[in-house]
C-alpha positions as CSV (number, residue, x, y, z in Angstrom):
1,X,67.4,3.2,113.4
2,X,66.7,5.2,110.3
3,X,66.1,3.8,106.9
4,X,68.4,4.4,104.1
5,X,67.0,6.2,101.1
6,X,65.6,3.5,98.7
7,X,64.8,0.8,101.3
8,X,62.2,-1.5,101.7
9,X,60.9,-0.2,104.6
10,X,60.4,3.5,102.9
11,X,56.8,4.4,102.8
12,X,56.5,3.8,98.7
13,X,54.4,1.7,96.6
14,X,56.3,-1.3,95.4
15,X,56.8,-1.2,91.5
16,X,55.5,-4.3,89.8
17,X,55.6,-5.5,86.3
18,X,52.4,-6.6,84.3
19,X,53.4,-10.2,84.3
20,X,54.0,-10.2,88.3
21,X,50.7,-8.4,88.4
22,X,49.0,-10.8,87.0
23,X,50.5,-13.7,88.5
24,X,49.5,-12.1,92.0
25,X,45.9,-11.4,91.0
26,X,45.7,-15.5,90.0
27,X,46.5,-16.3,93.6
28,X,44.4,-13.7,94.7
29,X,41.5,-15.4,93.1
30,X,42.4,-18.7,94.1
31,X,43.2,-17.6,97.4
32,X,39.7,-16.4,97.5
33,X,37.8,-18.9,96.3
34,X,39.2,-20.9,99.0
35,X,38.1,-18.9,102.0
36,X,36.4,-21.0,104.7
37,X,32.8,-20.3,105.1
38,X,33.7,-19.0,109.2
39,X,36.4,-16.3,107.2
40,X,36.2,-13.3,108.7
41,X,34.1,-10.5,106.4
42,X,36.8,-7.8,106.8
43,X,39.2,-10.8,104.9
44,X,37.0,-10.8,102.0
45,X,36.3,-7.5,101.7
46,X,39.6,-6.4,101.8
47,X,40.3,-9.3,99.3
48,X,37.8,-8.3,96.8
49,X,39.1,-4.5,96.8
50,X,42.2,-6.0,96.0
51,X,41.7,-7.8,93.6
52,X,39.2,-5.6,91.7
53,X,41.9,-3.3,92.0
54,X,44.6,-5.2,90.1
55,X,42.1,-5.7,87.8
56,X,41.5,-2.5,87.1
57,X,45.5,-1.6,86.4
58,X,45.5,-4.2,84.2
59,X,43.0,-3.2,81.8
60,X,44.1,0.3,81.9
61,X,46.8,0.6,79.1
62,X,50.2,0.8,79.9
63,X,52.5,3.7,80.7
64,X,54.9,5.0,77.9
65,X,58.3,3.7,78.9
66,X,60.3,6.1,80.9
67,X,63.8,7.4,79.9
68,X,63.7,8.5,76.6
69,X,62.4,12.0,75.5
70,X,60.1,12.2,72.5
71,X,61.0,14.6,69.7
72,X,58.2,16.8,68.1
73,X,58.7,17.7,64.9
């Protein structure tokens, strides 16, 4: 069965807003800290890219809001 365009199950990056980004890098970390000791390595690797990665959009500044050309002068 084919996908519709726009789906969920199209191969594109979900969009998330800086407060939902944040809120997901909190459970991240406190999913993190409470990895068992017999976790598997790959876990917390995979886990630390993650999260270093949302870090990393979240310090970058944000992108100009869409929609509305600018006008030179």
């Amino acid at each position: 069965m084919r996908a519709f365009e726009g789906q969920h199950s199209d191969n594109v990056a979900i969009k998330r807003s800086r407060e939902q980004k944040e809120r997901q890098l909190r459970e991240l970390k406190d999913q993190f800290a409470a990895l068992k000791s017999h976790a598997a390595p790959t876990l917390r690797t995979t886990m630390a890219k993650r999260i270093a990665d949302l870090e990393a959009e979240l310090k970058a500044p944000p992108a100009p809001p869409a929609g509305k050309p600018r006008r030179r002068g």
